[in-house]
mmCIF file of the N, C-alpha and C atoms, coordinates in Angstrom:
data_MODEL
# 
_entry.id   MODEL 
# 
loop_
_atom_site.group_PDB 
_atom_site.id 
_atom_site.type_symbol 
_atom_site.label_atom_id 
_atom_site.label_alt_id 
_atom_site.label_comp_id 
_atom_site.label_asym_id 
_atom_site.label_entity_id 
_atom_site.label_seq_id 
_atom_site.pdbx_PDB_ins_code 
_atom_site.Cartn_x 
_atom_site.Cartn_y 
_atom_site.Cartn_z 
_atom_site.occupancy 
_atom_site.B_iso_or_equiv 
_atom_site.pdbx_formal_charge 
_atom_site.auth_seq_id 
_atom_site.auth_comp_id 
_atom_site.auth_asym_id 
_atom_site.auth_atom_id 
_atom_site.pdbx_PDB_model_num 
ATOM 1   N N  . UNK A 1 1  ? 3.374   -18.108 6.841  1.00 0.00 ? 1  UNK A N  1 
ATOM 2   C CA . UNK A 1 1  ? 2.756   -16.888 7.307  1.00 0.00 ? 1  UNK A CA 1 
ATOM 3   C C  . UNK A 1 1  ? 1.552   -16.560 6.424  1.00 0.00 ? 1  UNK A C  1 
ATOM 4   N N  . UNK A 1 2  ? 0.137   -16.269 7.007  1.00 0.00 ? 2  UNK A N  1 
ATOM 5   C CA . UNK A 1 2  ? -0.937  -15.906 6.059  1.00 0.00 ? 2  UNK A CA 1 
ATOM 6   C C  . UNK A 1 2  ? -0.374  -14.410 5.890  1.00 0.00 ? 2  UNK A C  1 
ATOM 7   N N  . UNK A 1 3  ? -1.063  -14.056 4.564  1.00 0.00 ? 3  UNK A N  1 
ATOM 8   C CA . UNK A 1 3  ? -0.672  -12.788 3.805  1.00 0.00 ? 3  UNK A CA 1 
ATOM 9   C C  . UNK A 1 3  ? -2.308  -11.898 4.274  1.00 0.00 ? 3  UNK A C  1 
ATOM 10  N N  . UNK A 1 4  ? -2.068  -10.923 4.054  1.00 0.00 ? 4  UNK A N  1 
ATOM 11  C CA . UNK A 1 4  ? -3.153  -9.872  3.933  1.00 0.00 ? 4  UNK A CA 1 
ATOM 12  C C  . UNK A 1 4  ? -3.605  -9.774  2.261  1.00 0.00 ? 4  UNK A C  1 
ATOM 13  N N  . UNK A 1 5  ? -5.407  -9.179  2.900  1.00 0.00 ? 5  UNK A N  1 
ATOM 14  C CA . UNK A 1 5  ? -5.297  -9.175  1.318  1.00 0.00 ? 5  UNK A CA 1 
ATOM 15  C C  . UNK A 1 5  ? -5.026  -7.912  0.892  1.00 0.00 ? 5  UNK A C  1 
ATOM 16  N N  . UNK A 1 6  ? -5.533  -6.976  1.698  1.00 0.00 ? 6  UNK A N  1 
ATOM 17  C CA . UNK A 1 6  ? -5.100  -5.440  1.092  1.00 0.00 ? 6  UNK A CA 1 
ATOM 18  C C  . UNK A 1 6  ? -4.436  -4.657  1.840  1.00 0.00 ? 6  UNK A C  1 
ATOM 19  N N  . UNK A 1 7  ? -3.035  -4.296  1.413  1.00 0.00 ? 7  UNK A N  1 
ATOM 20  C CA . UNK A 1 7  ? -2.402  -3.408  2.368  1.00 0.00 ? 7  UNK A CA 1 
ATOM 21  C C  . UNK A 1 7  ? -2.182  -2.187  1.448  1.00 0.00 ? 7  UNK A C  1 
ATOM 22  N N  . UNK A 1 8  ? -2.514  -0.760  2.187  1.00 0.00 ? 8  UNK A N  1 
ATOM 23  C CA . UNK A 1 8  ? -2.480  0.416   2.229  1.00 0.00 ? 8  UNK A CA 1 
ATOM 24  C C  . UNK A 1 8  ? -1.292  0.739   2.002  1.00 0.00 ? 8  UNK A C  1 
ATOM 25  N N  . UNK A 1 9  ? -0.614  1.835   1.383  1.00 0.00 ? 9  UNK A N  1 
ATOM 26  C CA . UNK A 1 9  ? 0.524   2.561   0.774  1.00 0.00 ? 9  UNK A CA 1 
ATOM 27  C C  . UNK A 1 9  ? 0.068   3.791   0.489  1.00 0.00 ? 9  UNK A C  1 
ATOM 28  N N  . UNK A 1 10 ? 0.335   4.371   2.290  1.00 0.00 ? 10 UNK A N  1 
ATOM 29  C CA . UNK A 1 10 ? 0.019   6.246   2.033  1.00 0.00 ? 10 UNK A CA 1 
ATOM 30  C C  . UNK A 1 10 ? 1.054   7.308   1.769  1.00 0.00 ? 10 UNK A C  1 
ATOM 31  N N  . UNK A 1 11 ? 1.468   7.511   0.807  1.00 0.00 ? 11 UNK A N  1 
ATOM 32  C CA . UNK A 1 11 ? 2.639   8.182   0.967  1.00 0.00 ? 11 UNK A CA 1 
ATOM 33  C C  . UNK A 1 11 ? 2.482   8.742   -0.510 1.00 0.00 ? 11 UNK A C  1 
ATOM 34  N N  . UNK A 1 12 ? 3.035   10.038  -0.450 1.00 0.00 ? 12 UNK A N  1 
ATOM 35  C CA . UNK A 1 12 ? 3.057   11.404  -1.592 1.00 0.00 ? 12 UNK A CA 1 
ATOM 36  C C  . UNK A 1 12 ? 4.692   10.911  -2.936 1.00 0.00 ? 12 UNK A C  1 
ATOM 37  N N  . UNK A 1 13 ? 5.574   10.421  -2.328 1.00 0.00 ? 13 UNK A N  1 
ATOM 38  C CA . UNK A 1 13 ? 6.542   9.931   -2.865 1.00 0.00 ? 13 UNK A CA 1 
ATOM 39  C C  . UNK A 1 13 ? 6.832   8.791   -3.775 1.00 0.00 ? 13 UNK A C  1 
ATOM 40  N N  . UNK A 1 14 ? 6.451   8.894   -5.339 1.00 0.00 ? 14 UNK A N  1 
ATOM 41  C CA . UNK A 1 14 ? 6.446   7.984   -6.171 1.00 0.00 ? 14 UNK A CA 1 
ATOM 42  C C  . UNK A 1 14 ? 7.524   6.654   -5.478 1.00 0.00 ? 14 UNK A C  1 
ATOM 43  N N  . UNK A 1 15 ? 8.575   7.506   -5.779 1.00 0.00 ? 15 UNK A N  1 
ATOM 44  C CA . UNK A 1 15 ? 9.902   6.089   -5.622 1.00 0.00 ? 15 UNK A CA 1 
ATOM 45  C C  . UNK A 1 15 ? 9.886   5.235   -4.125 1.00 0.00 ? 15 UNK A C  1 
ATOM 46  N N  . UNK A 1 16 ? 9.029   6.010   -2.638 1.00 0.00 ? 16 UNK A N  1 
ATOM 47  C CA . UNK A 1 16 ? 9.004   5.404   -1.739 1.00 0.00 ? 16 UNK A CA 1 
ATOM 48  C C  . UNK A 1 16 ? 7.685   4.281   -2.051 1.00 0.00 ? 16 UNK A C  1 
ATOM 49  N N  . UNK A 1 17 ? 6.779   4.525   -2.506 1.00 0.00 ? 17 UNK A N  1 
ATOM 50  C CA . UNK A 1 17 ? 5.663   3.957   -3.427 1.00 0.00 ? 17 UNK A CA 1 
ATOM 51  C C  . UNK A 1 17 ? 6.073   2.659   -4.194 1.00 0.00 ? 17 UNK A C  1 
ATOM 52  N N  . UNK A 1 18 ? 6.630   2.765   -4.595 1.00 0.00 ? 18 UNK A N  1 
ATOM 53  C CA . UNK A 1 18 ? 7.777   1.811   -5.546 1.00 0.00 ? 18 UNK A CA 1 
ATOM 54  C C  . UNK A 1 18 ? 8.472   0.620   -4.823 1.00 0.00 ? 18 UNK A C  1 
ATOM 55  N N  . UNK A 1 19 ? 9.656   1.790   -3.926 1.00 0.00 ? 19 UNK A N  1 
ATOM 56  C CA . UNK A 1 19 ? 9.944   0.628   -2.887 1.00 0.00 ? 19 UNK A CA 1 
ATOM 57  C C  . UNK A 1 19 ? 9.326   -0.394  -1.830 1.00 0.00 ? 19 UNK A C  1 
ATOM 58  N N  . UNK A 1 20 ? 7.900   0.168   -1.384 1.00 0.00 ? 20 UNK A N  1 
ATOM 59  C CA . UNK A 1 20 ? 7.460   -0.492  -0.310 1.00 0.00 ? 20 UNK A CA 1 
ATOM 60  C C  . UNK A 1 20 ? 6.399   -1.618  -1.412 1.00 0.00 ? 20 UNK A C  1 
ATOM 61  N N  . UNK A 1 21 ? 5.874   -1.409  -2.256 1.00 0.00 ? 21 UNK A N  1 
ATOM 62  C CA . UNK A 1 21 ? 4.995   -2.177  -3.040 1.00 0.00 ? 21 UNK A CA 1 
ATOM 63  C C  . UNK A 1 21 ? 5.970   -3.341  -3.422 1.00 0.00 ? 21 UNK A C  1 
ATOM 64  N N  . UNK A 1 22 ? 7.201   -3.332  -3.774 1.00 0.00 ? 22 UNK A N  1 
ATOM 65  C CA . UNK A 1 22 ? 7.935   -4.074  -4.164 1.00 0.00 ? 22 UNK A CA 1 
ATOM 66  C C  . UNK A 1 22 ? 8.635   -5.011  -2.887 1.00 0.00 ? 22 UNK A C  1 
ATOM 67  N N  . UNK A 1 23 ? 8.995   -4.450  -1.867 1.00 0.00 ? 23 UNK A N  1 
ATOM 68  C CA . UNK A 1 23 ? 9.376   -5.344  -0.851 1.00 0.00 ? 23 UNK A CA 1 
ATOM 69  C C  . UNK A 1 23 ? 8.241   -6.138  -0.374 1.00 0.00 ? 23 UNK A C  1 
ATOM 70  N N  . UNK A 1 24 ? 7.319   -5.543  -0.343 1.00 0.00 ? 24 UNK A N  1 
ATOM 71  C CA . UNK A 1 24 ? 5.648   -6.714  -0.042 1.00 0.00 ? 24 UNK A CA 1 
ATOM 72  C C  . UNK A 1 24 ? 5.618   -7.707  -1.072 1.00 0.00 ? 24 UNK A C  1 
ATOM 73  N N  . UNK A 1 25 ? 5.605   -7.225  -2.249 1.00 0.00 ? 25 UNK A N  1 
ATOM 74  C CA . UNK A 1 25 ? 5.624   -8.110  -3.711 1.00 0.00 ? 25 UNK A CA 1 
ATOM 75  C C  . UNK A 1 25 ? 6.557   -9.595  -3.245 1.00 0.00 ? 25 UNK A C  1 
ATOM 76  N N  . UNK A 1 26 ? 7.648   -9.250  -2.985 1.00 0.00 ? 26 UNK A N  1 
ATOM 77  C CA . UNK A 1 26 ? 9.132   -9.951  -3.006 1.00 0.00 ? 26 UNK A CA 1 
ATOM 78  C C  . UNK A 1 26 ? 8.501   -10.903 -1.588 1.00 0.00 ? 26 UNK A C  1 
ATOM 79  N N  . UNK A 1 27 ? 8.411   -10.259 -0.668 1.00 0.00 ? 27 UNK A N  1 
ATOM 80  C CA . UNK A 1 27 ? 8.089   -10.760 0.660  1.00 0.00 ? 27 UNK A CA 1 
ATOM 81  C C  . UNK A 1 27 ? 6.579   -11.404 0.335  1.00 0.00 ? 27 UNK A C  1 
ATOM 82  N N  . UNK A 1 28 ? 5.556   -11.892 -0.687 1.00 0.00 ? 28 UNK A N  1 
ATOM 83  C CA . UNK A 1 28 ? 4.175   -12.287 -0.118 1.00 0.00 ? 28 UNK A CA 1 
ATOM 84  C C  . UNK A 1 28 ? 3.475   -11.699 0.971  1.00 0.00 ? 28 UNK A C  1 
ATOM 85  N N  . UNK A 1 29 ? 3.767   -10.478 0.810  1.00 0.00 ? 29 UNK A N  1 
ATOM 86  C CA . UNK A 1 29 ? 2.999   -9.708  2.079  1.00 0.00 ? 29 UNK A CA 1 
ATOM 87  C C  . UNK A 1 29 ? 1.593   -9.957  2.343  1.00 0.00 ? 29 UNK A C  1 
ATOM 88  N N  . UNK A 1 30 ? 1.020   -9.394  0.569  1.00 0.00 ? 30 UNK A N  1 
ATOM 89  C CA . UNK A 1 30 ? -0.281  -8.993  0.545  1.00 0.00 ? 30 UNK A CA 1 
ATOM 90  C C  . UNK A 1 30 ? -0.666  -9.599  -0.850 1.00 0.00 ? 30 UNK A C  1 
ATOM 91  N N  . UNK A 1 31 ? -1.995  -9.629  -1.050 1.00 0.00 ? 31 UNK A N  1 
ATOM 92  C CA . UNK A 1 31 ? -2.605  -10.188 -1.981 1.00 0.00 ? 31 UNK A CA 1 
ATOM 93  C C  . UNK A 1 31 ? -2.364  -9.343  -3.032 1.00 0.00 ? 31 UNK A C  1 
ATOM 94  N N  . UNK A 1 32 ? -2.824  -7.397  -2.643 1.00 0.00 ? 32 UNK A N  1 
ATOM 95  C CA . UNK A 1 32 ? -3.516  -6.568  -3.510 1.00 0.00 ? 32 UNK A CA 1 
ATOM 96  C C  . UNK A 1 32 ? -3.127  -5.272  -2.545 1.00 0.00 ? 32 UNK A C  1 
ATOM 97  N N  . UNK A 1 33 ? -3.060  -4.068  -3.491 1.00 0.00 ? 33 UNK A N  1 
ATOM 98  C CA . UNK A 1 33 ? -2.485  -2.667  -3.119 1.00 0.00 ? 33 UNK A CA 1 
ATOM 99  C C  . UNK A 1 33 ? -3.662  -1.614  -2.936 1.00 0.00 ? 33 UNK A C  1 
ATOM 100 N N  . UNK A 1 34 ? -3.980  -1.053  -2.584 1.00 0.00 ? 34 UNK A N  1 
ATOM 101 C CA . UNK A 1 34 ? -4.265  0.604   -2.645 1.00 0.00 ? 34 UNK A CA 1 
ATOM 102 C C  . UNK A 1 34 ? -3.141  1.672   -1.925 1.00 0.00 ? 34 UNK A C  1 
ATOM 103 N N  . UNK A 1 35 ? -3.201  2.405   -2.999 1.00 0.00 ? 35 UNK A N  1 
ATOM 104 C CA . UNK A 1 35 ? -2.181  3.409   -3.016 1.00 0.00 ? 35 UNK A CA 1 
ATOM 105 C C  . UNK A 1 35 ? -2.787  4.696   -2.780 1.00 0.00 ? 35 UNK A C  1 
ATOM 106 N N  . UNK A 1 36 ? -2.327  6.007   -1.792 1.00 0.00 ? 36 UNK A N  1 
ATOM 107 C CA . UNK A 1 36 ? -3.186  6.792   -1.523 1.00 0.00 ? 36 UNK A CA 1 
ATOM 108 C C  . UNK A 1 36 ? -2.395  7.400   -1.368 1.00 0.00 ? 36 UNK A C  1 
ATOM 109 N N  . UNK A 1 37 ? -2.175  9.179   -1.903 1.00 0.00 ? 37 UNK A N  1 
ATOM 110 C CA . UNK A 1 37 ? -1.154  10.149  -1.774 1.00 0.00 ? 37 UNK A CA 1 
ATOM 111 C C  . UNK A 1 37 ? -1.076  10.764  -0.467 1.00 0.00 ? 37 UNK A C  1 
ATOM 112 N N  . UNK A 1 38 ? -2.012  10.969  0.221  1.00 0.00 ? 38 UNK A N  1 
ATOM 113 C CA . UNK A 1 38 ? -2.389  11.675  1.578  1.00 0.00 ? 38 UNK A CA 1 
ATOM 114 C C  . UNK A 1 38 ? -3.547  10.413  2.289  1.00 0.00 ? 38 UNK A C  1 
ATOM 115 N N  . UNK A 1 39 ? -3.524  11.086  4.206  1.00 0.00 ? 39 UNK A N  1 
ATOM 116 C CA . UNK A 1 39 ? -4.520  10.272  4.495  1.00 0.00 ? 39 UNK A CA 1 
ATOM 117 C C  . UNK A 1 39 ? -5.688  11.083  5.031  1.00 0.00 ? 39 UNK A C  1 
ATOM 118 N N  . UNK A 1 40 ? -5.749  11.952  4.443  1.00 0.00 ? 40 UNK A N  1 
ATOM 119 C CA . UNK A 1 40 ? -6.851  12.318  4.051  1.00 0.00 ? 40 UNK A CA 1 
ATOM 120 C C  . UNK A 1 40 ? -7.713  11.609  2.765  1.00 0.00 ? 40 UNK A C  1 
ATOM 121 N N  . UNK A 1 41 ? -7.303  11.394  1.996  1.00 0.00 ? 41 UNK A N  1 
ATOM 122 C CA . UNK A 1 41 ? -7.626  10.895  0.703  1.00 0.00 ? 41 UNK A CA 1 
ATOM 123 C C  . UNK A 1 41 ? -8.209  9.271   1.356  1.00 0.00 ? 41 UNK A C  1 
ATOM 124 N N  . UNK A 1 42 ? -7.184  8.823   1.871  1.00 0.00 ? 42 UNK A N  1 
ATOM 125 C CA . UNK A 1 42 ? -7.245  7.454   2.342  1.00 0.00 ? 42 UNK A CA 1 
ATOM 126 C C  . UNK A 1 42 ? -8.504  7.501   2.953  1.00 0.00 ? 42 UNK A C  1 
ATOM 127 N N  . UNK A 1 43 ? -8.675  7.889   3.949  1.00 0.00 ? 43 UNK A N  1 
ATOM 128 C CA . UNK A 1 43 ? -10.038 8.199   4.930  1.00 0.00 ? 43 UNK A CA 1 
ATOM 129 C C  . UNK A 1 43 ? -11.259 8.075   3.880  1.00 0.00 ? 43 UNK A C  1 
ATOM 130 N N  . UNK A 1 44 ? -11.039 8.995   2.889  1.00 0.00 ? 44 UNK A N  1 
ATOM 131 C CA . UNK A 1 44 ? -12.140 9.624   2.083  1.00 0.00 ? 44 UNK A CA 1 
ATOM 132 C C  . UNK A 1 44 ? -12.920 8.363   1.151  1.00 0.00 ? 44 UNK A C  1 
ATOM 133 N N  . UNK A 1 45 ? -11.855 7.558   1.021  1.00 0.00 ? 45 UNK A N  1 
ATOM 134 C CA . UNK A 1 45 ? -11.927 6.547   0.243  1.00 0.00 ? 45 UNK A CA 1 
ATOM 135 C C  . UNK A 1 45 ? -12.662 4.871   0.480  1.00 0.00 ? 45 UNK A C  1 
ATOM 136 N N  . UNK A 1 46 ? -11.632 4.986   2.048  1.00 0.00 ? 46 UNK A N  1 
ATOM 137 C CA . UNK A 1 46 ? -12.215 3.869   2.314  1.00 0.00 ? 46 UNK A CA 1 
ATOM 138 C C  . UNK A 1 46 ? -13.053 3.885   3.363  1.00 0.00 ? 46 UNK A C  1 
ATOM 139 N N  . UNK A 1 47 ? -14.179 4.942   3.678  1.00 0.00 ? 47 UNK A N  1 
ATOM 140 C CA . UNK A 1 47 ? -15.045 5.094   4.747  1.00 0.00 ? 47 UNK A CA 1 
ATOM 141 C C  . UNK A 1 47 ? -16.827 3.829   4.432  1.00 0.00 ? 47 UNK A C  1 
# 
């Protein structure tokens, strides 16, 4: 399976943050993270 290189992690919740970065990690999801508390922020960021 090709991996992504950057997958998004929008969420306000450290430990859900934690968990989903880590099941990608484990799984070769993705190359590389950005992490964004709101998606507003997200928007703001990656426009």
């Amino acid at each position: 399976m090709n991996n992504i290189d950057v997958a998004c992690i929008i969420d306000d919740d450290p430990i859900f943050v934690f968990g989903a970065k880590r099941l990608m990690e484990l799984s070769d999801f993705c190359n590389s993270f950005m992490i964004f508390k709101n998606g507003q922020e997200a928007i703001t960021i990656c426009q």
